[in-house]
C-alpha positions as a Python dict, from the first residue, in 0.01 Angstrom:
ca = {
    (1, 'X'): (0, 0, 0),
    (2, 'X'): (-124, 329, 34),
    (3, 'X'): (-272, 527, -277),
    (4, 'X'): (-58, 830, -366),
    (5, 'X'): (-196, 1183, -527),
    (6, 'X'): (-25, 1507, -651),
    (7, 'X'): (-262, 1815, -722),
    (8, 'X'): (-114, 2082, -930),
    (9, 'X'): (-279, 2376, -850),
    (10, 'X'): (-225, 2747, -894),
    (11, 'X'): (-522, 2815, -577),
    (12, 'X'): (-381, 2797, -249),
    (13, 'X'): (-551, 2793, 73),
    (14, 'X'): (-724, 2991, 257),
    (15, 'X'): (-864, 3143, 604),
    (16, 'X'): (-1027, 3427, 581),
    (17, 'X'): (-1261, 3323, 254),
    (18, 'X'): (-1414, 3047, 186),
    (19, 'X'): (-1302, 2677, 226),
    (20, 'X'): (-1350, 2528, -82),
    (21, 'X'): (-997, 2493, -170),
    (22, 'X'): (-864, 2303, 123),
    (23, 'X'): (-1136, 2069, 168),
    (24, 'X'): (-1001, 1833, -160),
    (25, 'X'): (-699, 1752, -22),
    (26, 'X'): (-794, 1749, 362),
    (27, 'X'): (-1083, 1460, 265),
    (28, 'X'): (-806, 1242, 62),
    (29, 'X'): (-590, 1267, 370),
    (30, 'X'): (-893, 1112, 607),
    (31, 'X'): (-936, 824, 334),
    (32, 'X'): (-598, 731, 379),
    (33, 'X'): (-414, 893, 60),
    (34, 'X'): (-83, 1006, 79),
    (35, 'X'): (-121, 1376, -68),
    (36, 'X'): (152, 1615, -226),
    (37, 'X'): (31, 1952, -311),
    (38, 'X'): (218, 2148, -533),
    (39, 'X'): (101, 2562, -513),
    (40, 'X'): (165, 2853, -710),
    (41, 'X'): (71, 3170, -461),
    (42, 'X'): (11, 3526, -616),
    (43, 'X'): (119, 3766, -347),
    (44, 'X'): (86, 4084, -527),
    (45, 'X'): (-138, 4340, -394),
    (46, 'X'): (-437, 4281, -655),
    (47, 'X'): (-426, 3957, -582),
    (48, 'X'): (-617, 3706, -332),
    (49, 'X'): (-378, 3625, -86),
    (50, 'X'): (-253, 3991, 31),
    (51, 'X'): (-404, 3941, 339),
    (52, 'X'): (-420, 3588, 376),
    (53, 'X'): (-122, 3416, 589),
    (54, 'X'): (19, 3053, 432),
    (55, 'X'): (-145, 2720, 521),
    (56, 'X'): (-63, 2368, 553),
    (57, 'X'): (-336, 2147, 634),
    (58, 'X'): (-277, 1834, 875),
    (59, 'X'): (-144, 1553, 666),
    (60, 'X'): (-77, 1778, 353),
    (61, 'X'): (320, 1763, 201),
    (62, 'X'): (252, 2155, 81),
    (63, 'X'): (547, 2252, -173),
    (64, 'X'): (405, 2624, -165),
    (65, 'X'): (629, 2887, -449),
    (66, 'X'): (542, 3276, -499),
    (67, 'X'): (401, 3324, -909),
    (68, 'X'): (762, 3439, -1100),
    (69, 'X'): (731, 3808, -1156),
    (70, 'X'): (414, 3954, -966),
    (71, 'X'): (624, 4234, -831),
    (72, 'X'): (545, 4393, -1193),
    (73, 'X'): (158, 4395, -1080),
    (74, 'X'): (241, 4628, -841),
    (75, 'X'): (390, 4914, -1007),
    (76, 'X'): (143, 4926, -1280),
    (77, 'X'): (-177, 5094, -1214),
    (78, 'X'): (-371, 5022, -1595),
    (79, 'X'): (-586, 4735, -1497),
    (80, 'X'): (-572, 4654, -1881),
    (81, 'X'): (-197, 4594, -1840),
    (82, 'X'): (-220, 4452, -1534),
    (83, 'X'): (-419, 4163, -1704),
    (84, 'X'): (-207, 4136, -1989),
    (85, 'X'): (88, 4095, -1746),
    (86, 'X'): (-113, 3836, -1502),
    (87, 'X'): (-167, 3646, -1858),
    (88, 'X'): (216, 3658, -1887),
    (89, 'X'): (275, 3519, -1523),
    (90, 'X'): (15, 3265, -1569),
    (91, 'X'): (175, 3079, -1848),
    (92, 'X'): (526, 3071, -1673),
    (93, 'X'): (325, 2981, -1335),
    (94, 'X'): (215, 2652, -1541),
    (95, 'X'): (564, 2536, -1685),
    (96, 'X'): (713, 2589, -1320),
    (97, 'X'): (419, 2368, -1184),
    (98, 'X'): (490, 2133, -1422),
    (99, 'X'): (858, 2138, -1349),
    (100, 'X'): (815, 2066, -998),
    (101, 'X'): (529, 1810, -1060),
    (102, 'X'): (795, 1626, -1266),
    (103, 'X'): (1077, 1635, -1031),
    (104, 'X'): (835, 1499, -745),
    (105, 'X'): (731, 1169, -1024),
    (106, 'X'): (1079, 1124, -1016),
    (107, 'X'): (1093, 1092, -639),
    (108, 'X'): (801, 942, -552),
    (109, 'X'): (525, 672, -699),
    (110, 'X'): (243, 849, -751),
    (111, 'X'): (-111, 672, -852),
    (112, 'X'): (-340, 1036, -944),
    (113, 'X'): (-226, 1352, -1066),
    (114, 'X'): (-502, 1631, -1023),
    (115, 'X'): (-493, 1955, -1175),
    (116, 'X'): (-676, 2198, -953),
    (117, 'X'): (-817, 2513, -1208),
    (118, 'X'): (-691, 2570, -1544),
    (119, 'X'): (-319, 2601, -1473),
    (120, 'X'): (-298, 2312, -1288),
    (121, 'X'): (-487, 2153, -1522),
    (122, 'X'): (-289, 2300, -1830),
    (123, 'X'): (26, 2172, -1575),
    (124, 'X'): (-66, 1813, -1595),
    (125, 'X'): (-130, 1826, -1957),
    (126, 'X'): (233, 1922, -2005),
    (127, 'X'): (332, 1611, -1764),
    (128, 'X'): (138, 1361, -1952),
    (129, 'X'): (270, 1451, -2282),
    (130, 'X'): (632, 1406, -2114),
    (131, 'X'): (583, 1158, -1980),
    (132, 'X'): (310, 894, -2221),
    (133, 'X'): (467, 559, -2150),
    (134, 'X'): (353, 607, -1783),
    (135, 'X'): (46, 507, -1683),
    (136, 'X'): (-111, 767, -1412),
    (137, 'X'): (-460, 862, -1353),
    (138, 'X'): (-517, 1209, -1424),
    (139, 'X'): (-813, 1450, -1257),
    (140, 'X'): (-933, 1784, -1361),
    (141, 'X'): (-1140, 2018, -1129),
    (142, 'X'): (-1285, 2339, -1228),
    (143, 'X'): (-1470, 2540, -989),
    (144, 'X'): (-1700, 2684, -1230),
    (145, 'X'): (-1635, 2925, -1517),
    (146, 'X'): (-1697, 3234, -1720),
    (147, 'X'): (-1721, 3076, -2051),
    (148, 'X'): (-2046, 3024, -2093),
    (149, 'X'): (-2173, 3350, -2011),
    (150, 'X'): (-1855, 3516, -2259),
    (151, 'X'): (-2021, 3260, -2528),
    (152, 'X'): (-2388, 3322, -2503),
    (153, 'X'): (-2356, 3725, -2501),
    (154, 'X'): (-2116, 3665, -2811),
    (155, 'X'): (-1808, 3829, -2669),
    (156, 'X'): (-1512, 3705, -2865),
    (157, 'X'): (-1261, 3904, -2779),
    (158, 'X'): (-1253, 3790, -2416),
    (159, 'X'): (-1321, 3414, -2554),
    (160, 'X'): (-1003, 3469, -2758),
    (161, 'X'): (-825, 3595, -2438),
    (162, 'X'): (-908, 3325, -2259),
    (163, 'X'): (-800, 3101, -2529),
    (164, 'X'): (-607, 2908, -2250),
    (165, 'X'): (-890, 2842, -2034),
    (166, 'X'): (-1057, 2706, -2341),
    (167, 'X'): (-788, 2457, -2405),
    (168, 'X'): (-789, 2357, -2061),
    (169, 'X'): (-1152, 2242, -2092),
    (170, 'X'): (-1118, 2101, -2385),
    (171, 'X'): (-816, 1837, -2238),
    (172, 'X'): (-865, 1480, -2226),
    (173, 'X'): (-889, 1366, -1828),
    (174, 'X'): (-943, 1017, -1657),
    (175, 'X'): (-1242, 1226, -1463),
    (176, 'X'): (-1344, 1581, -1518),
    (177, 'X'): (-1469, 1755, -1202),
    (178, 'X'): (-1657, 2077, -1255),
    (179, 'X'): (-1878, 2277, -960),
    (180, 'X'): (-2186, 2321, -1023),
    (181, 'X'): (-2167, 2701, -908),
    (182, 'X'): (-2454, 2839, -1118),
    (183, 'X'): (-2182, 2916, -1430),
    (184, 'X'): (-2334, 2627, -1621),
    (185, 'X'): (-1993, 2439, -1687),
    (186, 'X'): (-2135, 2169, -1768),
    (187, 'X'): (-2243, 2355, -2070),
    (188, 'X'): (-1899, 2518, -2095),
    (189, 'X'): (-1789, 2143, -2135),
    (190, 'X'): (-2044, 2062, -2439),
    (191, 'X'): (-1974, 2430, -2658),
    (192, 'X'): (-1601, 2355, -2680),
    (193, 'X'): (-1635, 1973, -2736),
    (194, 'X'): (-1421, 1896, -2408),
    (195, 'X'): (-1284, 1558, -2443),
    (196, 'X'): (-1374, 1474, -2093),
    (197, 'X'): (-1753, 1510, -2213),
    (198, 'X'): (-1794, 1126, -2084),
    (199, 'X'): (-1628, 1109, -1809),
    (200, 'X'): (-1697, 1419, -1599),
    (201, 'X'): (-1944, 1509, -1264),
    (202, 'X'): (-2161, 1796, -1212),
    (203, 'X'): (-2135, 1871, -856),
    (204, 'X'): (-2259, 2163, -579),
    (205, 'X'): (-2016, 2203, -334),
    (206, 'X'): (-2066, 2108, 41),
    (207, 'X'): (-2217, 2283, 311),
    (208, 'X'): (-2161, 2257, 703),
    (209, 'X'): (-2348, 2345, 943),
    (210, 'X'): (-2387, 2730, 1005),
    (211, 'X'): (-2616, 2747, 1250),
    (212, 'X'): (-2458, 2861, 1599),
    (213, 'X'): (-2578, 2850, 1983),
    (214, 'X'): (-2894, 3099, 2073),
    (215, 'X'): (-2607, 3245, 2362),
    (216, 'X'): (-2360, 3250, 2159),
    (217, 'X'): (-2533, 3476, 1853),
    (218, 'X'): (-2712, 3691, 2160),
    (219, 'X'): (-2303, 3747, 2268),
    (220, 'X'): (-2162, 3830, 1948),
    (221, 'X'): (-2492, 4104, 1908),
    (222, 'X'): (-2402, 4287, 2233),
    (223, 'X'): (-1988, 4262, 2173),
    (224, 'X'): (-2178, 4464, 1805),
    (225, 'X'): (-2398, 4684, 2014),
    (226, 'X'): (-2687, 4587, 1800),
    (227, 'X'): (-3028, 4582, 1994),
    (228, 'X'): (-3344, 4591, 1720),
    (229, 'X'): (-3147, 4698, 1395),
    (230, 'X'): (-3218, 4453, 1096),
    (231, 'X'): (-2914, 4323, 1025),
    (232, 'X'): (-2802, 4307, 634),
    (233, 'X'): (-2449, 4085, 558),
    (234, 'X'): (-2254, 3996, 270),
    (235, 'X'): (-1988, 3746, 227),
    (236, 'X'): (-1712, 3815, -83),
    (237, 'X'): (-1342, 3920, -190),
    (238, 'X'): (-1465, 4331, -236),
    (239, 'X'): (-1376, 4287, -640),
    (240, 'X'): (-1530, 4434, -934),
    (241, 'X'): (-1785, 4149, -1026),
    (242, 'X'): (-1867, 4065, -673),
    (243, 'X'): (-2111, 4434, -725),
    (244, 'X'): (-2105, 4501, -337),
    (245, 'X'): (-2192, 4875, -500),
    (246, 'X'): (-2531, 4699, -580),
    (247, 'X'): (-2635, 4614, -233),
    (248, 'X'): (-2511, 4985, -120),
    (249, 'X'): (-2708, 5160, -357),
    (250, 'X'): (-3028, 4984, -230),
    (251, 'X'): (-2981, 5011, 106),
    (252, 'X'): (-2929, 5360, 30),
    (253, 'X'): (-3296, 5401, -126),
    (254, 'X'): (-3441, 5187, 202),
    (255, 'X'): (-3729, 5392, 371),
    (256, 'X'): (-3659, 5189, 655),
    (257, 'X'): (-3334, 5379, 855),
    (258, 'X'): (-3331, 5127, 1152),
    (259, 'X'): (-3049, 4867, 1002),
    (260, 'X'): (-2712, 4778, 992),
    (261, 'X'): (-2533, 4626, 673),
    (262, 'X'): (-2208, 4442, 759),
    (263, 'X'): (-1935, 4369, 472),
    (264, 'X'): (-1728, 4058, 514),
    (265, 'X'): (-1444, 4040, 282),
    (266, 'X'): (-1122, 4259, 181),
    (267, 'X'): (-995, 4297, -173),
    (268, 'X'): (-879, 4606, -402),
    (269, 'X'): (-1210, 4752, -441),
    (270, 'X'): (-1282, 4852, -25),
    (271, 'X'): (-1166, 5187, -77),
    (272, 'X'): (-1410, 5284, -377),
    (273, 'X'): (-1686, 5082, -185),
    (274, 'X'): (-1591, 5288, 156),
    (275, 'X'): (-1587, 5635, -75),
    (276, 'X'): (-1920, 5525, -248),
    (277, 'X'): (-2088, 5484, 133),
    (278, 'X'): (-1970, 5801, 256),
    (279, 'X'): (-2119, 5994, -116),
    (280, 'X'): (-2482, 5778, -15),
    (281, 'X'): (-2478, 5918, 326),
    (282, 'X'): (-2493, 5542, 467),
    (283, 'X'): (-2177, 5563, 686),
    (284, 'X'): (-2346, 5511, 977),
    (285, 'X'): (-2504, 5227, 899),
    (286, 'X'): (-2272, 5026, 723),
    (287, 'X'): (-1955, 4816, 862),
    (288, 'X'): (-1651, 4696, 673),
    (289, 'X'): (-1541, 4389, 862),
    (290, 'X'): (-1245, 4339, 668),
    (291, 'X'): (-1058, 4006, 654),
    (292, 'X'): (-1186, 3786, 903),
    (293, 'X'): (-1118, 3361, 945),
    (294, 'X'): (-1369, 3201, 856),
    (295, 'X'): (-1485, 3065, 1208),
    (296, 'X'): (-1536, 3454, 1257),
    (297, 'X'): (-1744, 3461, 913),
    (298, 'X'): (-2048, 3224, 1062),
    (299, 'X'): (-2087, 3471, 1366),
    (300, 'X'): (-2207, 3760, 1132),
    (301, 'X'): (-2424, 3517, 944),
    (302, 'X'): (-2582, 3456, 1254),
    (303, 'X'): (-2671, 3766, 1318),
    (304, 'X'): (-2809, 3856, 1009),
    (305, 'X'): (-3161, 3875, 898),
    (306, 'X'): (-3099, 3913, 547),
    (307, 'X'): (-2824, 3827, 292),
    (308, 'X'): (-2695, 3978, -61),
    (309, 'X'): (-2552, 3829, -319),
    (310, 'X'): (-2505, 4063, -607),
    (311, 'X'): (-2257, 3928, -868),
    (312, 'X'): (-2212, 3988, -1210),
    (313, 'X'): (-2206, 3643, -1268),
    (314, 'X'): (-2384, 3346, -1135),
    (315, 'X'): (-2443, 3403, -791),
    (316, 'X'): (-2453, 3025, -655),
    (317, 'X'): (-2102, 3069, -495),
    (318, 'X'): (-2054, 2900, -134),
    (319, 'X'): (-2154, 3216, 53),
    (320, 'X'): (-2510, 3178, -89),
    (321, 'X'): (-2564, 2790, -12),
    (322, 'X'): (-2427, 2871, 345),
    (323, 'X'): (-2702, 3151, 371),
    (324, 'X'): (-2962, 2888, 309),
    (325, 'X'): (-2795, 2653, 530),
    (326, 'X'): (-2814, 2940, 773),
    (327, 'X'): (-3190, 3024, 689),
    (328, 'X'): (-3169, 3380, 574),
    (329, 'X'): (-3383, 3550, 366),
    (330, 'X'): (-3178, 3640, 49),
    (331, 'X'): (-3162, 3909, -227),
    (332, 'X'): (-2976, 3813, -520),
    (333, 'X'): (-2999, 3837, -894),
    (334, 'X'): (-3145, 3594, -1161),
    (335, 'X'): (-2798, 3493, -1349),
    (336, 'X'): (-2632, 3176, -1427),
    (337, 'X'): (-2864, 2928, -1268),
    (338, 'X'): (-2912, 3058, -955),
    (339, 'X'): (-3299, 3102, -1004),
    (340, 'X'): (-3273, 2683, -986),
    (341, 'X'): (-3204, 2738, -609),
    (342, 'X'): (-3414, 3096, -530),
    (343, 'X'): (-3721, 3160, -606),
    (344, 'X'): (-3897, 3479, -571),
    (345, 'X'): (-4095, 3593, -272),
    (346, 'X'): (-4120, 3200, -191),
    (347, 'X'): (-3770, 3126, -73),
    (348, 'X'): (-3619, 3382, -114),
    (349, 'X'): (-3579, 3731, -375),
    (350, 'X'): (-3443, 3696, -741),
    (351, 'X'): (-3432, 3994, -949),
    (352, 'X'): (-3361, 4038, -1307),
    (353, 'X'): (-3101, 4316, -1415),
    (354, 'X'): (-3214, 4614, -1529),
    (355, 'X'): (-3294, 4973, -1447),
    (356, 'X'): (-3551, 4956, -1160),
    (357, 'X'): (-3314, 4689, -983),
    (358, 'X'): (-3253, 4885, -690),
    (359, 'X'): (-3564, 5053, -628),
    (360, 'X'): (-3756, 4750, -671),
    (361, 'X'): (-3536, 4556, -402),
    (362, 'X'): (-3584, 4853, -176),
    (363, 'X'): (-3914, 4813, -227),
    (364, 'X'): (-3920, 4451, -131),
    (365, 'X'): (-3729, 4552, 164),
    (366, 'X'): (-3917, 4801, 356),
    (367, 'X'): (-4240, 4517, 250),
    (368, 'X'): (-4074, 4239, 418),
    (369, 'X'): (-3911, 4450, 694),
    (370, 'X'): (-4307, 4505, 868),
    (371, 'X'): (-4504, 4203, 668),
    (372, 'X'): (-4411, 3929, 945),
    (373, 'X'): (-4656, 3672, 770),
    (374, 'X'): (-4408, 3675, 453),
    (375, 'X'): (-4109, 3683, 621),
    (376, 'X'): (-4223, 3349, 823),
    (377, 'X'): (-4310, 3243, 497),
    (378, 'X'): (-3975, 3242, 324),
    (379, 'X'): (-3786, 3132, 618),
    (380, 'X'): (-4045, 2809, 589),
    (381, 'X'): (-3921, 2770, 237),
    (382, 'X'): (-3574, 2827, 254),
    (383, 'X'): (-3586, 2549, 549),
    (384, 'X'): (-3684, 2320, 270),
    (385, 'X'): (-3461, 2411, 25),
    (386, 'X'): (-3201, 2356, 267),
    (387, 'X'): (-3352, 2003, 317),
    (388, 'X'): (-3416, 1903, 9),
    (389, 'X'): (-3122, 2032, -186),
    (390, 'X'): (-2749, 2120, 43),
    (391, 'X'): (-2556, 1816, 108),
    (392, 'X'): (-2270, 1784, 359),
    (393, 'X'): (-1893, 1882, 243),
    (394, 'X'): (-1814, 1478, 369),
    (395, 'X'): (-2110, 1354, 155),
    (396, 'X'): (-1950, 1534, -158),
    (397, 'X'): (-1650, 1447, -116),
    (398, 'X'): (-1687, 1071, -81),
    (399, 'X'): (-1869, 1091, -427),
    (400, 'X'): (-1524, 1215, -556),
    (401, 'X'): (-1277, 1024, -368),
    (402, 'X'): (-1483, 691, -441),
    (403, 'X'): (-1490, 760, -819),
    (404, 'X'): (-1102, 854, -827),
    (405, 'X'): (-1011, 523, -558),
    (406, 'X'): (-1221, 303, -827),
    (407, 'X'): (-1034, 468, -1154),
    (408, 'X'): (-721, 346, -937),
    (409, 'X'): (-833, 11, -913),
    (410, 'X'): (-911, -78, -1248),
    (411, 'X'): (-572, 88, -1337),
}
């Protein structure tokens, strides 16, 4: 008899960003698993899915709703509000998952319930106190968090406010997944006592292959009209802690005019990004690509020579482990526990933050940009690193789906 899972899950899928999402459910479909996926979608124009259209992966049974009430996001313009109102949604988004994830145990067996991200994961909660007497294994998967960081600077206010995230950690699971994404769940897990502490994984996420046809990057250069520019990209939503403003500000303190910088990503911060490159006098030089699928992503990694990665938080999101699966030479910031994958002027460039931060990557820059011996260097090193520490997204996943198929078994 086939094995039967339900993810509750307030992250839907995506094209034009990265993958991470989808791939769960897509590898429990190749094992053999029938798999219902219950989604909450946030359409409103601050969220992530403006520009994204709807998906429904092969072999998926997608019950996809709109969040109750995100029309309100739109007519308010105080981002403070607008939190306090996406707070609101959030905890009505969770009772409706768990509504539906209750009427689909009624109509169907299921073995695993998996909450995807603290609503679903707050969803299942609310299913397993309903519903005690039945025995179900229950998953949690976080993909990393801001706890940590809100703990160790001491800010309790935003601790407070995120009381619900908290909670949602805390819950008892039959296997606790949290992404190692440079946020340091796992410590997350151990400050508020989670009691999941013995049964949880600390994993990276997967990486593919990025590397594309000689021809085929040569094409995509002329269709640019690039001939000898260095080529500068960066992969993210354009949001506040994604600090795209970072990488402009450098570039714009670069002795070294000859370049191109290419932005990959949309969100509601391109149009103070686009005003901050025409006030640095960088217009020329720098390229919004907008929204693009994510086949469409791996061409302009190609043709890059050098990647940022400037976030507020950790910066060991999937964009930066597919730069080193792509062999770029990187400039990012030392945060989280991303110096455990760059390391400076061997593999890569790590900088702390502080007030020389842009003129000292400038710096580094214009050195690397006409020191060929240390840019052969780095690329030797990030080969390595690639070697030694990416793994496949089918090698990850079978860690996952074995663990949850033998939780099954012993049920």
């Amino acid at each position: 008899m086939d094995k039967t899972i339900l993810f509750l899950s307030a992250n839907d899928f995506k094209e034009k960003s990265i993958q991470v999402i989808r791939k769960t459910p897509e590898a429990y479909v190749k094992n053999g698993w029938n798999v219902d996926y219950i989604v909450a979608r946030d359409n409103s124009e601050s969220g992530n899915y403006f520009y994204e259209k709807e998906i429904n992966p092969n072999g998926v049974n997608v019950q996809r709703f709109s969040m109750p009430f995100v029309w309100i996001k739109n007519k308010v313009s105080s981002q403070s509000l607008k939190t306090i109102i996406s707070k609101f949604i959030g905890y009505v988004t969770i009772f409706v998952l768990a509504y539906k994830g209750l009427k689909t145990l009624r109509q169907k067996d299921i073995d695993v319930i998996y909450g995807y991200e603290m609503h679903g994961v707050l969803a299942t909660n609310i299913i397993r106190f309903l519903t005690f007497k039945r025995k179900k294994i229950y998953i949690h998967r976080f993909m990393g968090t801001w706890l940590t960081q809100h703990h160790q600077n001491k800010k309790y206010l935003k601790l407070l406010f995120n009381l619900d995230h908290i909670v949602a950690l805390r819950s008892a699971s039959d296997l606790c997944i949290m992404t190692d994404d440079g946020t340091q769940g796992d410590k997350a897990l151990k400050i508020f006592n989670s009691k999941s502490l013995k049964n949880f994984i600390f994993l990276s996420n997967g990486v593919d292959e990025q590397k594309l046809p000689i021809d085929e990057v040569s094409r995509f250069k002329n269709e640019l009209d690039l001939t000898d520019e260095e080529v500068f990209v960066s992969i993210s939503r354009l949001t506040n802690w994604k600090r795209v403003d970072r990488s402009l500000h450098i570039l714009s303190k670069v002795k070294y005019k000859n370049y191109k910088y290419f932005i990959v990503g949309d969100g509601d911060k391109r149009k103070a990004l686009e005003n901050l490159v025409k006030e640095l006098g960088i217009e020329n030089r720098v390229i919004f690509t907008g929204a693009i699928p994510n086949h469409e992503v791996k061409q302009y990694l190609n043709i890059a020579d050098y990647f940022f990665s400037m976030y507020d938080l950790s910066n060991v999101g999937n964009p930066l482990l597919e730069s080193i699966r792509a062999n770029k030479i990187i400039f990012t910031l030392n945060n989280g526990d991303t110096a455990k994958w760059i390391k400076h002027k061997d593999n890569g460039f790590i900088y702390d933050i502080n007030n020389t931060l842009y003129s000292n990557v400038a710096y580094d820059i214009d050195k690397i940009i006409g020191n060929i011996k240390l840019k052969t260097e780095i690329l030797k090193n990030i080969k390595i690193t690639e070697q030694d520490m990416l793994w496949t997204w089918d090698e990850r996943m079978m860690i996952e789906v074995k663990k949850v198929e033998k939780l099954v078994n012993e049920n």
